[in-house]
C-alpha positions in Angstrom: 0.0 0.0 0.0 1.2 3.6 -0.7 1.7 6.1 1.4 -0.4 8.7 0.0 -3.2 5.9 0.7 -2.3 4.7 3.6 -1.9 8.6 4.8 -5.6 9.3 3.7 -7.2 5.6 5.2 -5.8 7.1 8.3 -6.9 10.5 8.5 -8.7 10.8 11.5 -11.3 12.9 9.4 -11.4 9.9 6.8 -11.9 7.7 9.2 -14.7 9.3 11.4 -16.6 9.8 8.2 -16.7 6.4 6.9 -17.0 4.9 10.0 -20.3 6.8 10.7 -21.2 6.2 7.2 -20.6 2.4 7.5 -22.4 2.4 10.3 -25.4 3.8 9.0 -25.3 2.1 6.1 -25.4 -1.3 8.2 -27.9 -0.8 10.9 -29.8 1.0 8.6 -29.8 -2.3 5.8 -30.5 -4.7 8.6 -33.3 -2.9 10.0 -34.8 -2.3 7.3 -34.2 -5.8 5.9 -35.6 -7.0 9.5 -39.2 -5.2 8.7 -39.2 -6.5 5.0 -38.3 -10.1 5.8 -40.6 -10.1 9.4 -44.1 -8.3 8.2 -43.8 -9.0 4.4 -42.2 -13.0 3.8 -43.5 -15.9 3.7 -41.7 -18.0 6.7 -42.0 -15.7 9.7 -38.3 -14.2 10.0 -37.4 -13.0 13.5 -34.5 -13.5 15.8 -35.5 -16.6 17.6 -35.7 -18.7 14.8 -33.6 -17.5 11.8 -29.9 -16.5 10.7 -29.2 -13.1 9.9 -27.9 -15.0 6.3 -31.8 -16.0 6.2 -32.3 -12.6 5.3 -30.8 -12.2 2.3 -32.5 -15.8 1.3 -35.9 -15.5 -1.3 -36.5 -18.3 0.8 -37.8 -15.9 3.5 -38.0 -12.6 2.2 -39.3 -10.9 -0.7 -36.7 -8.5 -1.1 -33.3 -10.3 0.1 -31.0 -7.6 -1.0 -30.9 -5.6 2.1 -28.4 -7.6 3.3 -26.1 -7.6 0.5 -26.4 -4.2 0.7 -25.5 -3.9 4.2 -22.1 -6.4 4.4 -21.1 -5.1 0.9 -21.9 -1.7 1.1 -20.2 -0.9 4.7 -17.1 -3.5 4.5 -15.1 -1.6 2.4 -16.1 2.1 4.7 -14.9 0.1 7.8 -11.3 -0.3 6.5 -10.3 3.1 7.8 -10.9 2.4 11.1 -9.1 -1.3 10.7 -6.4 0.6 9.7 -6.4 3.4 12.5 -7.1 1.4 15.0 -3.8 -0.9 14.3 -1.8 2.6 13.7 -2.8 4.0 17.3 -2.6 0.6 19.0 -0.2 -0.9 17.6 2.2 0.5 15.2 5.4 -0.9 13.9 6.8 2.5 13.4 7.2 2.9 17.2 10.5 2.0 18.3 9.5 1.7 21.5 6.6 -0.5 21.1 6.7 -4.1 23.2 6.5 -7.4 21.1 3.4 -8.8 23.0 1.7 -5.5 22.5 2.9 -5.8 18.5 1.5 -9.3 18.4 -1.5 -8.7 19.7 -2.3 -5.5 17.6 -1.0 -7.3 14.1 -3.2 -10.7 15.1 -6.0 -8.1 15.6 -5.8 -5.8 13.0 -5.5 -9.1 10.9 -8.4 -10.9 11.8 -10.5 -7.6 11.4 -9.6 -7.4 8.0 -10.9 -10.9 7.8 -14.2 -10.0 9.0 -14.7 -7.0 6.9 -13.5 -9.5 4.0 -15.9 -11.7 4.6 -18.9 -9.5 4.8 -18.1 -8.3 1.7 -18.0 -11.7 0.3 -21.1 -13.0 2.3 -23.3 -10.3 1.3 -22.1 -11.2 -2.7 -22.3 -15.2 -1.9 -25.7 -15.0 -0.4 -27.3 -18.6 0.6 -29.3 -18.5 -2.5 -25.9 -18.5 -4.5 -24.0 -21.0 -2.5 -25.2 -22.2 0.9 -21.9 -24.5 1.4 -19.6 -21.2 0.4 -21.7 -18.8 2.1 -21.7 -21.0 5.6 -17.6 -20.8 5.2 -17.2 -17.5 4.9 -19.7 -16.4 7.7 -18.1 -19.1 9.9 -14.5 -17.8 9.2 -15.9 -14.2 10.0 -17.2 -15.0 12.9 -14.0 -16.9 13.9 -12.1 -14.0 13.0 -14.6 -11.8 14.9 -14.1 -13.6 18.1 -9.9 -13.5 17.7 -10.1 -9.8 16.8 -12.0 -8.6 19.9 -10.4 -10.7 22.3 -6.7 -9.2 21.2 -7.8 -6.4 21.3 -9.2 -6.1 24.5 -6.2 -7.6 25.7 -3.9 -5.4 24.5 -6.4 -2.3 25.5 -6.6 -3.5 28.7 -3.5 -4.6 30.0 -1.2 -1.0 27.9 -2.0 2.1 28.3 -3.9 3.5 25.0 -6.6 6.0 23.8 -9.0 4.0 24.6 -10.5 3.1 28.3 -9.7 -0.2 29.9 -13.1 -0.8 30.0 -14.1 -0.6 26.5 -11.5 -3.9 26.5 -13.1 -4.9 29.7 -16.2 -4.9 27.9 -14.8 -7.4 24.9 -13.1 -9.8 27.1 -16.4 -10.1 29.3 -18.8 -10.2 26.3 -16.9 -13.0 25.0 -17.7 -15.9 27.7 -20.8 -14.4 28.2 -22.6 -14.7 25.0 -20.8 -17.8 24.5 -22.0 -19.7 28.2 -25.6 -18.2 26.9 -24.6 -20.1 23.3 -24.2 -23.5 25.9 -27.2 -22.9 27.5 -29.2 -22.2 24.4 -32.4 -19.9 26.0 -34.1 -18.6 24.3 -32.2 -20.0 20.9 -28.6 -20.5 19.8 -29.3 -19.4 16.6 -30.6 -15.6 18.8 -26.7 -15.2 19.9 -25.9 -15.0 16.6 -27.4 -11.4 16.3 -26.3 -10.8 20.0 -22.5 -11.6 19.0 -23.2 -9.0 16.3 -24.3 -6.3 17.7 -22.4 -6.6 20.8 -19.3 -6.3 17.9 -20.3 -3.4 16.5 -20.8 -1.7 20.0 -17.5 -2.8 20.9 -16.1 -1.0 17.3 -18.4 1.9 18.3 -16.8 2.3 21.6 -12.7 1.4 20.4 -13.6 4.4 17.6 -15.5 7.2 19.3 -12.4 6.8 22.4 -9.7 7.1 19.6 -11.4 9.7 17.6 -12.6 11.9 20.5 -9.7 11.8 22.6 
């Protein structure tokens, strides 16, 4: 990557914008998606019973292009803050950086990328293209998902940063919680898959309103 690109991805001004917008762009998709596939399909869509994937099924909505429209339409705006987020964190430009602090801000910023990656490509490989390739990819994001935050929070929380302890607090607690919930199974398993989600994107919401405020 160039400089000059790398210099703009970083911009704290190009990053709060696309972040907003990427975030606006999602919830805004998947709410509306919700409504479309819950009030106007065929199968019942809600929470309890069905995937977020399900919604970009034909299968169980009439319109199942909100969600393609929400992985591939705000995975390529969260890039900015993947990369800022590594550069504050975790940069390899500082000398005086630790190696356990580099490790776990490199095996973070990775995995994000992964996740952002695969949005993209689950919102393009929708279950009506490729179940079996779309279960992959969403199952590798997930993964990559779980990985991300829990480096992160590690790192945020045991060096000192722009960002609270608790924010990584928050992601090493989430973690075990949502995933004893998973174990127990009330009210659904297939339920903690939208709870894992948005307790991700709160997580992002926190790490980039402490970098880009402070």
């Amino acid at each position: 990557m160039s400089n000059k690109i790398y210099d703009f991805l970083t911009n704290p001004k190009t990053v709060k914008i696309s972040t907003i917008a990427a975030f606006i762009t999602v919830f805004s998709a998947l709410i509306i998606g919700y409504i479309i596939a819950a009030f106007f399909g065929t199968q019942g869509y809600n929470m309890i019973d069905n995937y977020i994937s399900d919604m970009g099924s034909i299968k169980y909505t009439p319109f199942p292009y909100m969600r393609t429209i929400a992985n591939v339409g705000s995975g390529p705006l969260f890039l900015p803050i993947t990369f800022y987020m590594k550069k504050q964190l975790a940069s390899s430009e500082d000398q005086n950086i630790s190696r356990g602090r580099l490790f776990l801000g490199n095996i973070g910023f990775a995995t994000m990328l992964v996740i952002f990656l695969g949005m993209v490509c689950t919102g393009i490989i929708t279950e009506d293209v490729s179940m079996l390739i779309h279960i992959i990819i969403a199952i590798t994001a997930i993964s990559a998902g779980w990985i991300s935050i829990l480096s992160y929070s590690i790192l945020i929380f045991k060096y000192q940063t722009e960002i609270h302890k608790n924010v990584g607090l928050y992601g090493l607690i989430s973690l075990p919680t949502i995933l004893i919930l998973v174990i127990i199974g009330f009210p659904s398993r297939i339920f903690y898959e939208w709870v894992y989600l948005l307790s991700f994107y709160f997580w992002l919401i926190l790490c980039a309103r402490n970098l880009l405020i402070s």
